[in-house]
C-alpha atoms as a printed R data frame, in Angstrom:
    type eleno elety resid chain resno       x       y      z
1   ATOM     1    CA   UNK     A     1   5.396 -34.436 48.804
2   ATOM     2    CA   UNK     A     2   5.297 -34.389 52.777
3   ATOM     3    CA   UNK     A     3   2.224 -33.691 55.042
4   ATOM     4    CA   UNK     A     4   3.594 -31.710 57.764
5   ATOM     5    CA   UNK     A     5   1.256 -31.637 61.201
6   ATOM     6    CA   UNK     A     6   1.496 -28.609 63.667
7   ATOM     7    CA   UNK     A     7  -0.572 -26.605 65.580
8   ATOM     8    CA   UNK     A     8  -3.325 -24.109 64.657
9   ATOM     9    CA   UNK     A     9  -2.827 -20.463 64.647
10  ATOM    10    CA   UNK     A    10  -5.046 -20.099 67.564
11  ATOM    11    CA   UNK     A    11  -7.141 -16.791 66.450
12  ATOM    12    CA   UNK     A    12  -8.167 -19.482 63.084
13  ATOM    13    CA   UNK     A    13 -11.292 -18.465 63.716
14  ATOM    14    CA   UNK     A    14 -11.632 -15.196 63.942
15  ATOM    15    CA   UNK     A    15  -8.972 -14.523 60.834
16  ATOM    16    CA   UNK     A    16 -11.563 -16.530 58.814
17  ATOM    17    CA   UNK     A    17 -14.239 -14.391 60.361
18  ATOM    18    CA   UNK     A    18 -12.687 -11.340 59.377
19  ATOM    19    CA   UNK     A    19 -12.344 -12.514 55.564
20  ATOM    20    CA   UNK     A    20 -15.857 -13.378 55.301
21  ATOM    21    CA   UNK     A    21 -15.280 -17.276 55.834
22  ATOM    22    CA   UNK     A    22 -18.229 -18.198 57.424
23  ATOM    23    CA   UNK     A    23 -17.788 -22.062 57.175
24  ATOM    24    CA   UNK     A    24 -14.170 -22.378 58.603
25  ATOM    25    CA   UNK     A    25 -16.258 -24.760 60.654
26  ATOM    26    CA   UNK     A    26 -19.162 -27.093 59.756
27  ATOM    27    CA   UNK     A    27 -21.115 -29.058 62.855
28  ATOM    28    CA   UNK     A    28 -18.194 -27.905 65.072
29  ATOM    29    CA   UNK     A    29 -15.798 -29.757 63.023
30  ATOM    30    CA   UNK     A    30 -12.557 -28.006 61.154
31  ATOM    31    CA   UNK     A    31 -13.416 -27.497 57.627
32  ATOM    32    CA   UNK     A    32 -10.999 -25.386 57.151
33  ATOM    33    CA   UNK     A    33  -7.701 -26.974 59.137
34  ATOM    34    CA   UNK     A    34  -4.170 -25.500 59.939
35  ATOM    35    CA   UNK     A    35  -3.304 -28.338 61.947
36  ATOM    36    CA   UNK     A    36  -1.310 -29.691 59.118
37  ATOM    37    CA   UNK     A    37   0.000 -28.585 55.080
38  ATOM    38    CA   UNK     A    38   1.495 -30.405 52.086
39  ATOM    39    CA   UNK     A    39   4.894 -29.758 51.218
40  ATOM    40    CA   UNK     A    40   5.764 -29.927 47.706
41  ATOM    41    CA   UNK     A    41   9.194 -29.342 45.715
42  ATOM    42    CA   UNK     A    42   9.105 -26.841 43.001
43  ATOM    43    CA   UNK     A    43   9.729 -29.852 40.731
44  ATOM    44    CA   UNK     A    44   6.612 -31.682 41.780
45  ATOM    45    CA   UNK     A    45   4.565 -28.343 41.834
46  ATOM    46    CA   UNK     A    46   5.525 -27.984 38.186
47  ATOM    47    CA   UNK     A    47   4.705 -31.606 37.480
48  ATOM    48    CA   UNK     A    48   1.156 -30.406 38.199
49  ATOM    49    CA   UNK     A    49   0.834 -27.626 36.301
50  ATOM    50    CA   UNK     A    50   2.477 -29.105 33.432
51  ATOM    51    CA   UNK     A    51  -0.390 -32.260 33.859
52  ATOM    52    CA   UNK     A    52  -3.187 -29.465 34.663
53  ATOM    53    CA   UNK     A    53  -1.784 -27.686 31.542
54  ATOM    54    CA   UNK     A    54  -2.052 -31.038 29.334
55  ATOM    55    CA   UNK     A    55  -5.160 -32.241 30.072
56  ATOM    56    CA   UNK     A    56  -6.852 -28.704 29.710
57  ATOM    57    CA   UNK     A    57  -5.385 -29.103 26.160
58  ATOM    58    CA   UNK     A    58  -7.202 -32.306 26.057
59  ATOM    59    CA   UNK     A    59 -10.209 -31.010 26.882
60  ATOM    60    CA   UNK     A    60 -10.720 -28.587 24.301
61  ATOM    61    CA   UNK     A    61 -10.192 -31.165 21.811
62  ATOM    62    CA   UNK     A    62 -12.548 -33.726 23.473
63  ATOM    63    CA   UNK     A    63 -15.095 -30.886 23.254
64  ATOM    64    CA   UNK     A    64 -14.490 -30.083 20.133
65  ATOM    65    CA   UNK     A    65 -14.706 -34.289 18.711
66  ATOM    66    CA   UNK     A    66 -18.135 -34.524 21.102
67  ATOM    67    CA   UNK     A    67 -20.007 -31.403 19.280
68  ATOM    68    CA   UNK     A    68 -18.614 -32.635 15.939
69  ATOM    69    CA   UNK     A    69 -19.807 -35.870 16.602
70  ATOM    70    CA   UNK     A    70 -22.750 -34.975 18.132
71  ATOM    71    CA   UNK     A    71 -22.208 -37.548 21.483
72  ATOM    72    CA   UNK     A    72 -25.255 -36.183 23.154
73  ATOM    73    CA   UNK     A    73 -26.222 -39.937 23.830
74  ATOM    74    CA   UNK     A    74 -23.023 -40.977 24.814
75  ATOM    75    CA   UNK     A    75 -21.958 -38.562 27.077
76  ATOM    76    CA   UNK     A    76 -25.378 -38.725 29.118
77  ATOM    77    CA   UNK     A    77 -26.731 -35.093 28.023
78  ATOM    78    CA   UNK     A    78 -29.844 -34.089 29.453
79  ATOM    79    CA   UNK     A    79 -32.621 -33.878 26.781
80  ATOM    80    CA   UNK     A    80 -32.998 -31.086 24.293
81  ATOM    81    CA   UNK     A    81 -29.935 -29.394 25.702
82  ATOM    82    CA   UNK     A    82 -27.406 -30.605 23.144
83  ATOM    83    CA   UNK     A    83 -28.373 -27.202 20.659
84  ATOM    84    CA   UNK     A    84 -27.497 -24.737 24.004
85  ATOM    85    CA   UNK     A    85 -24.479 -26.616 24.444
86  ATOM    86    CA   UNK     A    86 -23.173 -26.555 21.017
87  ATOM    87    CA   UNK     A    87 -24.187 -23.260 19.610
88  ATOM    88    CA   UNK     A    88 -22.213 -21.951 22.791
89  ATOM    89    CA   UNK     A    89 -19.217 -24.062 21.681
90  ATOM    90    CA   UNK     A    90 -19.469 -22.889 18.124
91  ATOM    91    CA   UNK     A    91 -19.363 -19.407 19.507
92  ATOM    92    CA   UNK     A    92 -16.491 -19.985 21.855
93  ATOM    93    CA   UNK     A    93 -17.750 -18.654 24.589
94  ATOM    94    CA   UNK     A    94 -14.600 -18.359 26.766
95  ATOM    95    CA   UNK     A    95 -14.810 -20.006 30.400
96  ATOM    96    CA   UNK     A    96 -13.802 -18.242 33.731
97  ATOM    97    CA   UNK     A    97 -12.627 -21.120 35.972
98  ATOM    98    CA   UNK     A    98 -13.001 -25.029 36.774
99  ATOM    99    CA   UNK     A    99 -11.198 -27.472 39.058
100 ATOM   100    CA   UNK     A   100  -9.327 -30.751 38.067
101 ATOM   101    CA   UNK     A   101  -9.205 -33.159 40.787
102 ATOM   102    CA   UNK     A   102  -6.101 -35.012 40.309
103 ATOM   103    CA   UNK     A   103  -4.378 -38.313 42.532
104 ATOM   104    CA   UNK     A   104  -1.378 -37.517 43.294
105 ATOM   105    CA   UNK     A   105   1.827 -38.276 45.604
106 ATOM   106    CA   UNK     A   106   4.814 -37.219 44.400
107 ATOM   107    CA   UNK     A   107   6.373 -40.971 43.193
108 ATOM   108    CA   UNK     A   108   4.631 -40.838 39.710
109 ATOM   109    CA   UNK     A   109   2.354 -38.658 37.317
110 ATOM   110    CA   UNK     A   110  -0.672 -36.418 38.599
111 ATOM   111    CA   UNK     A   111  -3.982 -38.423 37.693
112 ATOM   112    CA   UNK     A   112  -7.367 -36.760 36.655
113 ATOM   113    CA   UNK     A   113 -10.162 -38.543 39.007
114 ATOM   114    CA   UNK     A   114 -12.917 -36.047 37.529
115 ATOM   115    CA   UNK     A   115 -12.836 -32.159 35.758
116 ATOM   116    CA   UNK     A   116 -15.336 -29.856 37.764
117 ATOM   117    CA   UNK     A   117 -16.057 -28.066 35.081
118 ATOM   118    CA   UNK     A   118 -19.154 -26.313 35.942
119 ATOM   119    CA   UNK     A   119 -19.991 -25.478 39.643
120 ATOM   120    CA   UNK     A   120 -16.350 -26.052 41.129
121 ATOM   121    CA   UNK     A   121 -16.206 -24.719 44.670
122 ATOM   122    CA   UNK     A   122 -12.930 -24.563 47.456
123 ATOM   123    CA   UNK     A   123 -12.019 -21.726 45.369
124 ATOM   124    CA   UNK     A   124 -12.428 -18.930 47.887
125 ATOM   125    CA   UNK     A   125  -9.929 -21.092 50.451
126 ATOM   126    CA   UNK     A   126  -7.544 -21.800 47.571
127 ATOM   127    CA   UNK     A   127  -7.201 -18.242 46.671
128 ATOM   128    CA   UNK     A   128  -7.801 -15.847 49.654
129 ATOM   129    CA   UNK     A   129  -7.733 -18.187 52.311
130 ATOM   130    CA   UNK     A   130  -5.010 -20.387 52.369
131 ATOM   131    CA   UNK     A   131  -3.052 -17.510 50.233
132 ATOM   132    CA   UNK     A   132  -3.812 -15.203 54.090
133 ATOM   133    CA   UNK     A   133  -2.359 -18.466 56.091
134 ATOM   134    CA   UNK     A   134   1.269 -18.333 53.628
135 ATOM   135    CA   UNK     A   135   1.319 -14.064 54.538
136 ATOM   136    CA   UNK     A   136   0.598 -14.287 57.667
137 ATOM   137    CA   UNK     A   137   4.534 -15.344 57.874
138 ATOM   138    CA   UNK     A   138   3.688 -17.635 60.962
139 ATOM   139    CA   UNK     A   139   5.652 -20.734 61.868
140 ATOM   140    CA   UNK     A   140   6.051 -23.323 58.680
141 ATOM   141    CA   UNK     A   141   5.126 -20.927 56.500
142 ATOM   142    CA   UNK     A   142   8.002 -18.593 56.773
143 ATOM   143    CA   UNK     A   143  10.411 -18.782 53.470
144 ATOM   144    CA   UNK     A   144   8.342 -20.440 51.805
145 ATOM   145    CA   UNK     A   145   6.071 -20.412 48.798
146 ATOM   146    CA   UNK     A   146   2.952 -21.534 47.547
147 ATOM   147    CA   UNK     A   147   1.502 -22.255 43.976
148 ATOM   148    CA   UNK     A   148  -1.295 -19.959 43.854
149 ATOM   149    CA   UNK     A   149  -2.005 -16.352 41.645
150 ATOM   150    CA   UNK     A   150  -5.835 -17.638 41.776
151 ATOM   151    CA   UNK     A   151  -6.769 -14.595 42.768
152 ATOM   152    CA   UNK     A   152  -5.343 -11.994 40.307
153 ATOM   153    CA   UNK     A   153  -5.769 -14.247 37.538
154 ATOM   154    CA   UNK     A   154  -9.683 -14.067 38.465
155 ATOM   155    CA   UNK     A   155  -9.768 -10.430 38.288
156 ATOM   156    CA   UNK     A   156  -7.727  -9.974 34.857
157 ATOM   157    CA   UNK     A   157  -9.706 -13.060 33.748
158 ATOM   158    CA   UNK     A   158 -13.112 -10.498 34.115
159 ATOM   159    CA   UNK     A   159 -11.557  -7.701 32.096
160 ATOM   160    CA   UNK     A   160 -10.981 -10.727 29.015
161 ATOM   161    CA   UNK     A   161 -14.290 -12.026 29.234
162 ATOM   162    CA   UNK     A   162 -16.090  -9.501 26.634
163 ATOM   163    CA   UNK     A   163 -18.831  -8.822 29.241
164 ATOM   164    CA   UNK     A   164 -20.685  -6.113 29.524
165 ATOM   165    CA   UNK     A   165 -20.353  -3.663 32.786
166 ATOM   166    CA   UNK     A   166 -23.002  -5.100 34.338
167 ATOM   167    CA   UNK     A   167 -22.832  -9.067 35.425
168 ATOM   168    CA   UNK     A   168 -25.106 -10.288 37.863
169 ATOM   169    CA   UNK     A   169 -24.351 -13.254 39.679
170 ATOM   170    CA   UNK     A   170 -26.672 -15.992 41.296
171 ATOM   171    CA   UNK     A   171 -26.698 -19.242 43.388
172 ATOM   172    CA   UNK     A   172 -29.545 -21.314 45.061
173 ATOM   173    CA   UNK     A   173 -30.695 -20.223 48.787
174 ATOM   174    CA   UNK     A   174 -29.434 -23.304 50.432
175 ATOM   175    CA   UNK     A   175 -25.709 -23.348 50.553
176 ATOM   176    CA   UNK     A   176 -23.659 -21.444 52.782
177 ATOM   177    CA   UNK     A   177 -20.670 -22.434 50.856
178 ATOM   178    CA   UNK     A   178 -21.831 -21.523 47.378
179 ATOM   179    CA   UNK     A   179 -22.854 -18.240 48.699
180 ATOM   180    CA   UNK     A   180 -19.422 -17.830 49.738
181 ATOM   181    CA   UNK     A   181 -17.906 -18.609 46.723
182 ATOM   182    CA   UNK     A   182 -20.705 -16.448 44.829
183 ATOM   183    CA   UNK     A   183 -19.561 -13.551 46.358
184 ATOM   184    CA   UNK     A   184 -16.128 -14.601 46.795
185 ATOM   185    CA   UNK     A   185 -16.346 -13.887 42.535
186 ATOM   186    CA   UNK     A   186 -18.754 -10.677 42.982
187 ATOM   187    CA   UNK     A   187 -15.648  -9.450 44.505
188 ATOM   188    CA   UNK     A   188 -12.918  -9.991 42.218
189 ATOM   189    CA   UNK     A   189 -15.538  -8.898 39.405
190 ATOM   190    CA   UNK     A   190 -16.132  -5.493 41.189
191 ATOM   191    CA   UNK     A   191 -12.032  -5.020 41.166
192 ATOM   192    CA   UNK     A   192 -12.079  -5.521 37.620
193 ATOM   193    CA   UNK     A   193 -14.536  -2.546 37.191
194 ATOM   194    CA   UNK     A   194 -17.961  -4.757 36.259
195 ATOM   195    CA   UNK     A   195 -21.247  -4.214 38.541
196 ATOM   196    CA   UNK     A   196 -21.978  -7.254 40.479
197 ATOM   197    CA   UNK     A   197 -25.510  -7.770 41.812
198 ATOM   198    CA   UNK     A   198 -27.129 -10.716 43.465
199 ATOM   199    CA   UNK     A   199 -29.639 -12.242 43.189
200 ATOM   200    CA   UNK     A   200 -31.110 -16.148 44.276
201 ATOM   201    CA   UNK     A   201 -31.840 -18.248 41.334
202 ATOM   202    CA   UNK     A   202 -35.457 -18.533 42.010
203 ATOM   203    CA   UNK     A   203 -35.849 -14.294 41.630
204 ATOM   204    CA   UNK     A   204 -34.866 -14.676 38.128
205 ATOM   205    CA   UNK     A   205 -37.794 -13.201 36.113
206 ATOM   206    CA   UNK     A   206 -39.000 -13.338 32.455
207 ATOM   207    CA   UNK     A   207 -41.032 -10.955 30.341
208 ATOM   208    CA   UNK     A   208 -41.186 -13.434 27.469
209 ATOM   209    CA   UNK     A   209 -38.053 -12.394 25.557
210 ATOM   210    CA   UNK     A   210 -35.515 -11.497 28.088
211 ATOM   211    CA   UNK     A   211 -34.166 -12.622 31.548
212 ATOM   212    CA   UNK     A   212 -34.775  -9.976 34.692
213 ATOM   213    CA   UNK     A   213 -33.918  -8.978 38.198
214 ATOM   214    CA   UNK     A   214 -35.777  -7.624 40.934
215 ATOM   215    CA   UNK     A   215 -36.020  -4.764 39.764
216 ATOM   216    CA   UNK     A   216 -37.064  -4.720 36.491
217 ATOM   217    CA   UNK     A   217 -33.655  -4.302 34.676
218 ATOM   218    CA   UNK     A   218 -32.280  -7.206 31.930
219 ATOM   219    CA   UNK     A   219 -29.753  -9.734 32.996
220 ATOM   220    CA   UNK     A   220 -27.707  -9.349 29.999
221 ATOM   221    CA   UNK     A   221 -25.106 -11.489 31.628
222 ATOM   222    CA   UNK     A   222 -25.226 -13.949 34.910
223 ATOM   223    CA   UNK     A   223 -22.487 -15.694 36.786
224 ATOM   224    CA   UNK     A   224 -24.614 -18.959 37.795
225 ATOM   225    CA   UNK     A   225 -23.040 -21.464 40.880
226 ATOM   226    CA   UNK     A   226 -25.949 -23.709 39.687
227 ATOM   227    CA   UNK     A   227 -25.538 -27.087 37.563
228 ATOM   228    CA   UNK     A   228 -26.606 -26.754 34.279
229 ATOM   229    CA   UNK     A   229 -28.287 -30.112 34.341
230 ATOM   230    CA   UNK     A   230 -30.351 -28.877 36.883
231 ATOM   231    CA   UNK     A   231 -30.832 -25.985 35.217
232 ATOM   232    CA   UNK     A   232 -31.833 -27.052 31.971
233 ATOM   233    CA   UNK     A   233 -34.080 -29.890 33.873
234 ATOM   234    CA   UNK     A   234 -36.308 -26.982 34.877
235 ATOM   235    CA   UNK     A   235 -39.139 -25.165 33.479
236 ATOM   236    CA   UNK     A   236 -36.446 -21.926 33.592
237 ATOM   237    CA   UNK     A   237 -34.398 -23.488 31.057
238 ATOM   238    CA   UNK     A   238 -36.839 -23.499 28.065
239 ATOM   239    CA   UNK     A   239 -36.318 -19.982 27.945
240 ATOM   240    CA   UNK     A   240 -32.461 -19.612 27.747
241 ATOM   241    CA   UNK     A   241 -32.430 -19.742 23.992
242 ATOM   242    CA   UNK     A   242 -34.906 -17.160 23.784
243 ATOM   243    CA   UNK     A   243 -32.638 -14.978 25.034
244 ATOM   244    CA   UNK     A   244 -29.491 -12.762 24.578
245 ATOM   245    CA   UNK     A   245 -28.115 -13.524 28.180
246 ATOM   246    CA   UNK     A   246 -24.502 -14.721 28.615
247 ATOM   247    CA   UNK     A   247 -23.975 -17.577 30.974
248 ATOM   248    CA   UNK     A   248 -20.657 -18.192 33.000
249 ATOM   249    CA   UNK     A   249 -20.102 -20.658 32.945
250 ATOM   250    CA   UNK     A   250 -20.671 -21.363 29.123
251 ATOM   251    CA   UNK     A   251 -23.103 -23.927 28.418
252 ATOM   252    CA   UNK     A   252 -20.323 -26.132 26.955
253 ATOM   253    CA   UNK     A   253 -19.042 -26.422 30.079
254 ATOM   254    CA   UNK     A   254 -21.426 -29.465 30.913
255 ATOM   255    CA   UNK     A   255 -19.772 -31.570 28.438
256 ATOM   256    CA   UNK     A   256 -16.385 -31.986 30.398
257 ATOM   257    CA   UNK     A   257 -19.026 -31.906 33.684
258 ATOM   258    CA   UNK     A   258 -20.121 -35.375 32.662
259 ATOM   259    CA   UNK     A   259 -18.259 -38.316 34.266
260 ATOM   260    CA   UNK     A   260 -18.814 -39.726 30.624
261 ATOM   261    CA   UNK     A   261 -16.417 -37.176 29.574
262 ATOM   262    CA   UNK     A   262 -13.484 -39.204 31.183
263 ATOM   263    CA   UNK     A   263 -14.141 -42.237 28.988
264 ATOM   264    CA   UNK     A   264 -13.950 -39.653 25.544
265 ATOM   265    CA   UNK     A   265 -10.881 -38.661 27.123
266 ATOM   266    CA   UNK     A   266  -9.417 -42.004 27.360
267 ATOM   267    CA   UNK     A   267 -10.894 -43.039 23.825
268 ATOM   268    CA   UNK     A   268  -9.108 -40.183 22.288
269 ATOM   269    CA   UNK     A   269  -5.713 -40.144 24.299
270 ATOM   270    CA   UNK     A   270  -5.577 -43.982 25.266
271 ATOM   271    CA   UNK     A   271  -2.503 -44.079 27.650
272 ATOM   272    CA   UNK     A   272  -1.487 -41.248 28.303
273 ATOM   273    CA   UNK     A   273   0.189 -40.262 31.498
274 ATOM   274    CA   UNK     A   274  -2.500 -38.186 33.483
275 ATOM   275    CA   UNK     A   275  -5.863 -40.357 32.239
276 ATOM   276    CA   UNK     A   276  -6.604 -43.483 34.135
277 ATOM   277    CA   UNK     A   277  -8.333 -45.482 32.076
278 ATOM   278    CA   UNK     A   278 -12.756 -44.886 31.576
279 ATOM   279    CA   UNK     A   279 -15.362 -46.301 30.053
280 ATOM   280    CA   UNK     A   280 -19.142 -46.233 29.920
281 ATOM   281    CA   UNK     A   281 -19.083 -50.433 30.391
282 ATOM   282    CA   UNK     A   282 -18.308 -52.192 33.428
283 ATOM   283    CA   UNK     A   283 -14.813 -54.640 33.387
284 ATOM   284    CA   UNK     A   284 -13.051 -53.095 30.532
285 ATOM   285    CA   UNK     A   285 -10.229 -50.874 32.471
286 ATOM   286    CA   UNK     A   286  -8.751 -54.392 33.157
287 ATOM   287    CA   UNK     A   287  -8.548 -54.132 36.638
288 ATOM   288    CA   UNK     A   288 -10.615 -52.618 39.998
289 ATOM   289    CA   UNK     A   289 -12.990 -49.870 39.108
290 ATOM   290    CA   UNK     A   290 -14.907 -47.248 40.708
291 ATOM   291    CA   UNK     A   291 -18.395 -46.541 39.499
292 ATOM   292    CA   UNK     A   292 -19.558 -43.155 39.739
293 ATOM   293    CA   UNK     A   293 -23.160 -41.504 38.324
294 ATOM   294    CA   UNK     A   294 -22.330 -39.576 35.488
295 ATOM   295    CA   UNK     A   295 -24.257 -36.348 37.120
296 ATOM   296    CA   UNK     A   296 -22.960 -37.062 40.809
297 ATOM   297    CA   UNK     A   297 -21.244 -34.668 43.281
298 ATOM   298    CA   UNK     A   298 -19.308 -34.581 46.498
299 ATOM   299    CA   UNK     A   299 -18.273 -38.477 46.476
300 ATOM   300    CA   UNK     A   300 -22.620 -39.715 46.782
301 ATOM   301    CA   UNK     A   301 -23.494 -43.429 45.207
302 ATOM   302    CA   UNK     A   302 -19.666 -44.304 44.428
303 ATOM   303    CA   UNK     A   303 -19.011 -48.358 44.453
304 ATOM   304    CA   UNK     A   304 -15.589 -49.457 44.775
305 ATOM   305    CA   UNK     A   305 -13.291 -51.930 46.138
306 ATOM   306    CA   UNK     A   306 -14.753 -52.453 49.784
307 ATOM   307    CA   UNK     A   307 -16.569 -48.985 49.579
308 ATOM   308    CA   UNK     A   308 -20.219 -47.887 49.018
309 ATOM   309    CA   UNK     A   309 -21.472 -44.658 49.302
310 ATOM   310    CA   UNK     A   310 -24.978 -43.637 49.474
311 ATOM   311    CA   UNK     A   311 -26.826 -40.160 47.812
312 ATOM   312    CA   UNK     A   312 -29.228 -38.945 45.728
313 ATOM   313    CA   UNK     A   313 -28.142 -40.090 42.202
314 ATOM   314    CA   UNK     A   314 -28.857 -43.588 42.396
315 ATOM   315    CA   UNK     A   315 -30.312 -45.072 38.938
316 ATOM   316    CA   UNK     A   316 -28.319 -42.831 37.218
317 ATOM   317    CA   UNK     A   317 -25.773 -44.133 34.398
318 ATOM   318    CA   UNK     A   318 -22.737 -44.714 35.625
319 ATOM   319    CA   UNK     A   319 -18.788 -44.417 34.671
320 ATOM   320    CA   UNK     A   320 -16.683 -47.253 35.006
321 ATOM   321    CA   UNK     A   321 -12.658 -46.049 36.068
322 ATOM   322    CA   UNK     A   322  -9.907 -47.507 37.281
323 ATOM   323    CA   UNK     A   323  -9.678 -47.438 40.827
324 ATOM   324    CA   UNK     A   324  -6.583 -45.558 41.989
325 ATOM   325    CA   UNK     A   325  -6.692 -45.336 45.273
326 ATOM   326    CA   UNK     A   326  -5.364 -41.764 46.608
327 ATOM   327    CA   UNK     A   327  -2.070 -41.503 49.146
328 ATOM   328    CA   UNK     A   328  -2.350 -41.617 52.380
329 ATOM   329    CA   UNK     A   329  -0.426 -39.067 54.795
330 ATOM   330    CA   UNK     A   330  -0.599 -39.920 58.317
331 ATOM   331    CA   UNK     A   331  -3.860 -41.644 57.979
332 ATOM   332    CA   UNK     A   332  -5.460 -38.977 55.479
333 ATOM   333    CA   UNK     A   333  -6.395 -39.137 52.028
334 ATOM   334    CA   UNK     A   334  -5.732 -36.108 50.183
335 ATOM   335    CA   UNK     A   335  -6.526 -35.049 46.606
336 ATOM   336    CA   UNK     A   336  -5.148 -31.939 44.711
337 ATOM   337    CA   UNK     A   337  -7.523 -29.422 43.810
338 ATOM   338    CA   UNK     A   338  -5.642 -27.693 40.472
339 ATOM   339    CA   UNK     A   339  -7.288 -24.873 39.327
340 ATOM   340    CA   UNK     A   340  -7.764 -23.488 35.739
341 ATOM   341    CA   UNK     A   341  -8.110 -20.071 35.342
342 ATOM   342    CA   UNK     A   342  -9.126 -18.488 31.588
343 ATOM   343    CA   UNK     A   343  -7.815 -21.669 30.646
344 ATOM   344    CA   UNK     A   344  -4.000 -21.408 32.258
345 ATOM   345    CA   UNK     A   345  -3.243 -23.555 35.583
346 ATOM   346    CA   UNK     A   346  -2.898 -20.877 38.503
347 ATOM   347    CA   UNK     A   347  -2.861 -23.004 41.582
348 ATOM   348    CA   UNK     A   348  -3.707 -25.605 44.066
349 ATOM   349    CA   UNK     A   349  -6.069 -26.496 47.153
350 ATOM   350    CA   UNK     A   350  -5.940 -29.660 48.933
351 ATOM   351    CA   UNK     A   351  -8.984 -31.644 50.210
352 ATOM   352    CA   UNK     A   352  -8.387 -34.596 52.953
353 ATOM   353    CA   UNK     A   353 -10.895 -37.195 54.436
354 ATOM   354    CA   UNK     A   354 -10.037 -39.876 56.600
355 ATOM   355    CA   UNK     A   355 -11.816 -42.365 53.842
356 ATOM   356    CA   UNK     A   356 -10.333 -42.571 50.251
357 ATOM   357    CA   UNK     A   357 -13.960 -40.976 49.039
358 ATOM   358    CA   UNK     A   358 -13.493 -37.221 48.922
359 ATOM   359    CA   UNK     A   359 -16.844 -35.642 50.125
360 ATOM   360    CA   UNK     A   360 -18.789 -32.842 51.311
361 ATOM   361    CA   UNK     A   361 -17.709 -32.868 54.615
362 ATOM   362    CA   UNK     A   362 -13.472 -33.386 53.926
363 ATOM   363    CA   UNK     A   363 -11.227 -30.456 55.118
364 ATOM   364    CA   UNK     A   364  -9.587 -28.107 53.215
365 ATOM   365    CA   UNK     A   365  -5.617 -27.980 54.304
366 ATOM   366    CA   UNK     A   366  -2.790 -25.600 52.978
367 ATOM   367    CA   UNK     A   367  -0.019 -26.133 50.882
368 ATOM   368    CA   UNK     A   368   3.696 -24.824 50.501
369 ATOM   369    CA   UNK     A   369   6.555 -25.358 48.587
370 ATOM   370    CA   UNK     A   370  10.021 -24.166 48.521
371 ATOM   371    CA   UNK     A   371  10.857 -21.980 45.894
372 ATOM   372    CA   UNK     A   372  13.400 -21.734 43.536
């Protein structure tokens, strides 16, 4: 595993522009950046889908123990939304996508730092965008490969979904980048045959038994890029068991969502290779430990060794890891992105910040490997 600097193709830009990447650039900073990619062997490629493979396994089971068990406690579960949450598990509502964020740098085993299990985003650069950079055939990329079928896995993934023809799909007002992703998925559903129409969250309707659009007509199934622990927070949420609607992601989902879920993990597969060790209690991973909020995002209110990081989840109960610092590669901190598609690995993306906290505002790089 290499990071490999060299210059930006230098119509970036405008090829993002073109695919509908309207945040290649945030505050005039690269978001997304060509001045460098990650080299990886095949060998070390399929270390990480072999570890991304693994702990999915893990997962299941996890989920499976916590509904059986009923760890709504435990695990941090909003109020009154453990019966959602396992009715949809008893059902087995299959899941479209999520995003393990693994440490990683080639000398020893991929690590999971957190499962993104519900809202995961970086998905439209790992499939389309950095997939464009690898075709475009220019400078390191020629000869050379890249772990990625992200895309085509999203659109069979649609057909295998038992949906009806009709999904609409929905994200809050406020984020260019979810809206991006939102209709990043709008388009792979339409090229798996299924009518995909938008909507915000807040012009969701009810009629007292069903869910409905704009105009009038039932939202029999929704693709939501909206937390379900906001979700269920909200007066909105009282209704969802009322009705019929199907939910992508599941509600299940927000069981491997919660930090918490890390410590289950290491409870019920102590050791193993890709856990680092978690638990709900401070000083028990026998060594230094990062605390995160069991409901926080994009690296906010994180305490570890010589770092502090401020946000809007402070108060919250917190997970207790052990701190493994990520790599550094010429002064950059990456972490491996690996994404799960209908529950099979099908690629990577690769996040750097110049800090070891992976945030908001870290830059999405390429990756390439030789292959076999």
């Amino acid at each position: 595993m290499r990071r490999i600097a060299h210059d930006p193709r230098p119509d970036r830009l405008e090829r993002a522009r073109r695919m509908g990447f309207a945040f290649a650039d945030i505050a005039g900073e690269p978001y997304w950046d060509e001045a460098a990619h990650y080299r990886f062997t095949a060998a070390e490629i399929e270390e990480i889908e072999t570890a991304t493979t693994a702990i999915e396994a893990m997962t299941r089971q996890a989920v499976d123990y916590a509904v059986r068990q009923g760890l709504s406690g435990p695990l941090g579960i909003p109020d009154g939304a453990w019966a959602i949450l396992r009715k949809s598990w008893e059902a087995q509502e299959p899941s479209l996508y999520g995003r393990l964020d693994l440490r990683y740098d080639g000398a020893g085993p991929p690590k999971l730092l957190e499962y993104n299990a519900d809202t995961p985003t970086a998905l439209f650069e790992a499939g389309v965008i950095q997939w464009e950079w690898l075709e475009s055939g220019d400078g390191p990329a020629q000869g050379m490969d890249q772990f990625n079928s992200i895309h085509e896995a999203l659109i069979q993934a649609w057909s295998n979904l038992g949906l009806p023809g009709r999904v609409h799909f929905a994200c809050a007002r406020d984020s260019e980048e979810d809206r991006g992703t939102v209709d990043y998925l709008r388009d792979t559903a339409i090229q798996a045959g299924i009518e995909s129409p938008f909507l915000h969250m807040d012009e969701i309707g009810w009629d007292g038994r069903r869910f409905l659009d704009l105009q009038g007509a039932e939202i029999a199934a929704i693709f939501k890029l909206y937390p379900w622990d906001w979700l269920l927070a909200e007066s909105f949420g009282a209704n969802i068991p009322r009705a019929a609607t199907r939910w992508i992601e599941p509600a299940w989902r927000l069981i491997p969502a919660s930090k918490a879920f890390l410590s289950l993990l290491w409870h019920l597969f102590p050791e193993h290779p890709n856990l680092l060790p978690a638990h709900l209690e401070p000083g028990k991973t026998g060594g230094p430990e990062i605390a995160k909020p069991l409901w926080g995002r994009e690296g906010a209110n994180i305490t570890a060794p010589g770092i502090v990081t401020d946000g809007p989840y402070a108060g919250q109960p917190m997970l207790y890891q052990a701190y493994a610092e990520l790599p550094v590669f010429d002064g950059r901190y990456p972490v491996v992105g690996s994404w799960i598609i209908a529950g099979e690995a099908r690629g990577i993306g690769m996040r750097e910040d110049a800090t070891p906290i992976t945030r908001d505002t870290s830059r999405f790089v390429p990756h390439l490997f030789a292959g076999e």
